[in-house]
C-alpha positions as CSV (number, residue, x, y, z in Angstrom):
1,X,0.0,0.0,0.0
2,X,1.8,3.6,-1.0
3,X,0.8,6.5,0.5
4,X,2.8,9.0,-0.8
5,X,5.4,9.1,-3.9
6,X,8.6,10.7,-4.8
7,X,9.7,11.0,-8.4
8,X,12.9,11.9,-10.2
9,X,13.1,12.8,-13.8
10,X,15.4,13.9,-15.9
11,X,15.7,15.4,-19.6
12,X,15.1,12.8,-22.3
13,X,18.4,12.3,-24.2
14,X,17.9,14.1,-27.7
15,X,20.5,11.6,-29.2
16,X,21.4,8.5,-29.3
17,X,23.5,5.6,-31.1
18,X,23.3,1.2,-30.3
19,X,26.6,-0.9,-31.4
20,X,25.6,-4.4,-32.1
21,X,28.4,-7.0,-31.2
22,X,27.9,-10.3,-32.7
23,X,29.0,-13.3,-30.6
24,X,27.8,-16.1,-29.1
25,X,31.0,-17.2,-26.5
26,X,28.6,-16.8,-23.4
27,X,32.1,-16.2,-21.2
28,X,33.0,-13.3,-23.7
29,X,29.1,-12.3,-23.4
30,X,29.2,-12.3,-19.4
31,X,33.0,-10.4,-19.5
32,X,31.3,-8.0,-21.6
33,X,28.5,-7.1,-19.5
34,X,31.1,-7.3,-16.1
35,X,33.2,-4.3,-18.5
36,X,29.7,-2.1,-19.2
37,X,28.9,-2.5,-15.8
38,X,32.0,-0.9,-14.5
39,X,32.5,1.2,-17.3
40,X,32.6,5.3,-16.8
41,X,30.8,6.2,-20.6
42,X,27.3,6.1,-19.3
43,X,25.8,3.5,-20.9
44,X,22.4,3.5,-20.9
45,X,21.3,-0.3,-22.1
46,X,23.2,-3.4,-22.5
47,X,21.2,-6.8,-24.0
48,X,21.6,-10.1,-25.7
49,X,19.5,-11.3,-27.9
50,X,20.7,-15.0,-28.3
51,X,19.9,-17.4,-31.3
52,X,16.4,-19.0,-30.8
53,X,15.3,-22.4,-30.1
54,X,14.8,-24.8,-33.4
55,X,11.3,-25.6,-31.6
56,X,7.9,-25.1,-33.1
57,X,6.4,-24.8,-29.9
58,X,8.1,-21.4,-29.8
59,X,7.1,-18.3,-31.8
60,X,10.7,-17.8,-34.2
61,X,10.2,-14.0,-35.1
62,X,13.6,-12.9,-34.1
63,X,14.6,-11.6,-37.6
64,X,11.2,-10.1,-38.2
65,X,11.0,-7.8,-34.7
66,X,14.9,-7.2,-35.1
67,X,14.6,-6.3,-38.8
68,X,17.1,-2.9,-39.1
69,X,19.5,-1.9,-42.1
70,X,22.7,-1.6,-40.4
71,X,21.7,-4.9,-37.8
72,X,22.3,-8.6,-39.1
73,X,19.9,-10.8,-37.6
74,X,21.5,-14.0,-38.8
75,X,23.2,-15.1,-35.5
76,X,22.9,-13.6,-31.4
77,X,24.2,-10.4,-30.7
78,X,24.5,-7.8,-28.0
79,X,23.5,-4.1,-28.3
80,X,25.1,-1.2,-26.1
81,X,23.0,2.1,-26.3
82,X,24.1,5.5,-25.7
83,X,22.4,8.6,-24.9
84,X,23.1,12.3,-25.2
85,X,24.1,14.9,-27.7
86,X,25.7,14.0,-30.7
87,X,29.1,14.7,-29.5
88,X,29.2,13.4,-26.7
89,X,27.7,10.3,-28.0
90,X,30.2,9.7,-30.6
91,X,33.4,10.5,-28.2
92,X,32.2,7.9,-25.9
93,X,31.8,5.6,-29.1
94,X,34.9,5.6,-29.8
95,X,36.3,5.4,-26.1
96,X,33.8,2.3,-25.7
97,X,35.6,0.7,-28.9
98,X,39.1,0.6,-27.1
99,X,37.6,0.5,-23.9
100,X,35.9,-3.3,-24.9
101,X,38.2,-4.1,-27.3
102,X,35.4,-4.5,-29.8
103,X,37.9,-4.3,-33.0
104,X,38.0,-7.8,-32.2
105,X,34.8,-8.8,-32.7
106,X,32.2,-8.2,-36.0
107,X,29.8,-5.1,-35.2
108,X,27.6,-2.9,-36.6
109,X,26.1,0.6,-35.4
110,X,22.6,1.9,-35.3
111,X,21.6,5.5,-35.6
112,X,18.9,7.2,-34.1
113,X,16.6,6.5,-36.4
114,X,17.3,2.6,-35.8
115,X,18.2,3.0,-32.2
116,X,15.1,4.1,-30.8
117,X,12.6,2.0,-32.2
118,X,15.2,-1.2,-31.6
119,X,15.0,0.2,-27.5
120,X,11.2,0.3,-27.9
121,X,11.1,-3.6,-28.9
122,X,13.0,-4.3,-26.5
123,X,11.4,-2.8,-23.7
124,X,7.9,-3.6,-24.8
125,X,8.9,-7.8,-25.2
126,X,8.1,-7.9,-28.6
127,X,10.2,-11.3,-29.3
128,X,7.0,-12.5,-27.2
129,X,4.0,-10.4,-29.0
130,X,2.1,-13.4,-30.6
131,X,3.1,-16.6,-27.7
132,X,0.6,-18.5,-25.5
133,X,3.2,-20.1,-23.6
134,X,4.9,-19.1,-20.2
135,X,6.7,-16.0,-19.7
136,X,8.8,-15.5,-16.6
137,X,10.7,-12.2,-15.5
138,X,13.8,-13.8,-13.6
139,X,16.8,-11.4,-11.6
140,X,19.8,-12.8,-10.7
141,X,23.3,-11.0,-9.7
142,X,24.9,-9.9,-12.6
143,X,28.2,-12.6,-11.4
144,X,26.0,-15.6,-12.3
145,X,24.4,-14.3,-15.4
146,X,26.8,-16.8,-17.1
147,X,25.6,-19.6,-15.4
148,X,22.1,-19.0,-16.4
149,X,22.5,-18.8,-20.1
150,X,24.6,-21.7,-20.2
151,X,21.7,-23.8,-18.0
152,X,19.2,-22.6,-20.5
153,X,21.2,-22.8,-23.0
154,X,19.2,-23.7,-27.0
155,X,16.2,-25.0,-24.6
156,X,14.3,-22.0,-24.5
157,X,13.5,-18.3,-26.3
158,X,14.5,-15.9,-24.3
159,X,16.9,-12.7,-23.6
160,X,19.0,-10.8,-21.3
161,X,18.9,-7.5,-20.2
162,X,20.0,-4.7,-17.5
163,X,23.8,-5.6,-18.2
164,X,23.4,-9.1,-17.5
165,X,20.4,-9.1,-14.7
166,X,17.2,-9.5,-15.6
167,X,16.2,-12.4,-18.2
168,X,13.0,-12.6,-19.9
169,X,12.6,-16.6,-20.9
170,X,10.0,-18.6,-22.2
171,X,8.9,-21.8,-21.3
172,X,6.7,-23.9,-23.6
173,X,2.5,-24.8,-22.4
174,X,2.5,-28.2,-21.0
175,X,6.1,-28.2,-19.5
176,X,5.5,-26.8,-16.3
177,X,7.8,-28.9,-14.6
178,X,10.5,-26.8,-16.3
179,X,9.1,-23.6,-14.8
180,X,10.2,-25.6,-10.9
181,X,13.8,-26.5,-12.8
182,X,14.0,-22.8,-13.6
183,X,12.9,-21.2,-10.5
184,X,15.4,-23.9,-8.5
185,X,18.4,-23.2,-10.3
186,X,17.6,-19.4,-10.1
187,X,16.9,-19.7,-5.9
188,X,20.4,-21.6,-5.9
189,X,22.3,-18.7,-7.8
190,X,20.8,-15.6,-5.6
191,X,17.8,-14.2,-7.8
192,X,14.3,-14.5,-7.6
193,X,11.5,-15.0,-10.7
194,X,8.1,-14.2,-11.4
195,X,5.4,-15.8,-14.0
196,X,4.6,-13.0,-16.0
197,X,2.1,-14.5,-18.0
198,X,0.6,-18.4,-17.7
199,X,0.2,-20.9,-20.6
200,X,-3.8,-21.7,-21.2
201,X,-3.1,-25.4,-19.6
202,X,-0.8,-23.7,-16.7
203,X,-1.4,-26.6,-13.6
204,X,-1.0,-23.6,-11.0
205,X,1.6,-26.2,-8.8
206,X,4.2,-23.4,-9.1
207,X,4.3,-20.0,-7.1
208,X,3.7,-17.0,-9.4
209,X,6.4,-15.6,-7.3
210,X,9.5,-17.0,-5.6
211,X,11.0,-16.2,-2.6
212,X,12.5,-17.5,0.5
213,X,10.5,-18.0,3.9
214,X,12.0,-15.1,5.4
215,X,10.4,-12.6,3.6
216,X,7.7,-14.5,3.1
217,X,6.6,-14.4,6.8
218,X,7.6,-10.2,6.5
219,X,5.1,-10.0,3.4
220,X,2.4,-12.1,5.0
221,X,2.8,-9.5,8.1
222,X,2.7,-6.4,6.0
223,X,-0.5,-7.9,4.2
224,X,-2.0,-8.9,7.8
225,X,-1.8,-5.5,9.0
226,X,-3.9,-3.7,6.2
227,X,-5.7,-6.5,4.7
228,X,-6.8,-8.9,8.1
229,X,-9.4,-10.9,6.3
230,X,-7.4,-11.3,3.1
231,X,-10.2,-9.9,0.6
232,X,-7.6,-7.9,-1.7
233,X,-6.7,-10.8,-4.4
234,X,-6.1,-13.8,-2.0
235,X,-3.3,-15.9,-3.9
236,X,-1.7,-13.4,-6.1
237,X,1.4,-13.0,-4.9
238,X,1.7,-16.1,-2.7
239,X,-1.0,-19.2,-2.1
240,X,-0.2,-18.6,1.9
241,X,-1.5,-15.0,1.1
């Protein structure tokens, strides 16, 4: 329950470029996003768009929402955005090149005109648009990031983004038993997951949320104290809830 709110905004960015790294070492991946993290030229987004699963249970349309002049779609990539003025933008292009060491590795670079609308796929999950199947949200220190793409591996669509953090994955209907294999492997390496969305023929035996019984017991408490006879969406977070 919020009572009161304080925001802080700041100018939108009038400028702003995306280089698009093409790789698929997940090691080199996960150094990558260790560098952006501690990296001083204010990057504003840092995802991977791996290759998708060769399943028709999954919804391929990797090169049709990623379709962009100056971005080959053929194999996974990861995009770095910057934001600012044009100047600045292009200095800390160029400081980012040396900085990653990026002449090693094939890239391509998106303008404005490509950056923005490749952002607002991105944010607005469009690799999922059309799919009936699970969707979890799943955050997880960006120091095991590695060990989560190689567990999921060609097994499932899905992408990483915030540096390395949050991963959006999707799990075919009827294989729910992956969704406890998931949220297991995700409890073991520090993060938590939530279903975002549930397949048609979802069997409900798995939390919507995970967590551990410590803060369980502190959100049924907090819930207690506003909501005694549990009428405000009883199971929605938690089944004990």
């Amino acid at each position: 329950a919020l009572t009161e709110l304080t925001l802080k905004v700041s100018p939108k960015k009038t400028f702003q470029n995306t280089i698009a790294i093409y790789l698929k070492d997940i090691k080199i991946i996960s150094s990558l996003f260790y560098k952006i993290l501690g990296s001083s030229n204010e990057i504003s987004g840092a995802v991977y768009i791996p290759d998708e699963p060769k399943n028709k249970k999954f919804d391929l349309n990797k090169s049709r929402v990623f379709k962009f002049n100056d971005l080959n779609n053929d194999g996974p990539f990861l995009a770095i955005r910057l934001e600012g003025d044009r100047v600045s933008v292009q200095e800390r292009l160029n400081d980012i090149v040396k900085e990653l060491e990026l002449k090693n590795y094939k890239t391509s670079i998106l303008d404005n005109h490509q950056s923005v609308p490749f952002w607002t796929k991105v944010n607005n999950l469009e690799l999922f648009t059309n799919t009936k199947n699970n969707l979890i949200r799943a955050v997880i220190p960006p120091s095991n990031s590695e060990k989560l793409m190689n567990f999921l591996s060609n097994k499932f669509k899905y992408f990483v983004d915030w540096s390395g953090s949050l991963f959006w994955i999707e799990v075919a209907d009827k294989e729910d038993n992956k969704i406890g294999q998931i949220r297991e492997f995700i409890a073991n390496n520090e993060g938590y997951m939530t279903i975002i969305m549930k397949s048609e023929n979802f069997d409900f035996k798995e939390k919507v949320f995970s967590t551990d019984e410590a803060k369980l017991m502190i959100s049924k408490k907090i819930k207690e104290s506003f909501d005694p006879k549990s009428l405000f969406n009883p199971g929605r977070m938690y089944r004990e809830i």
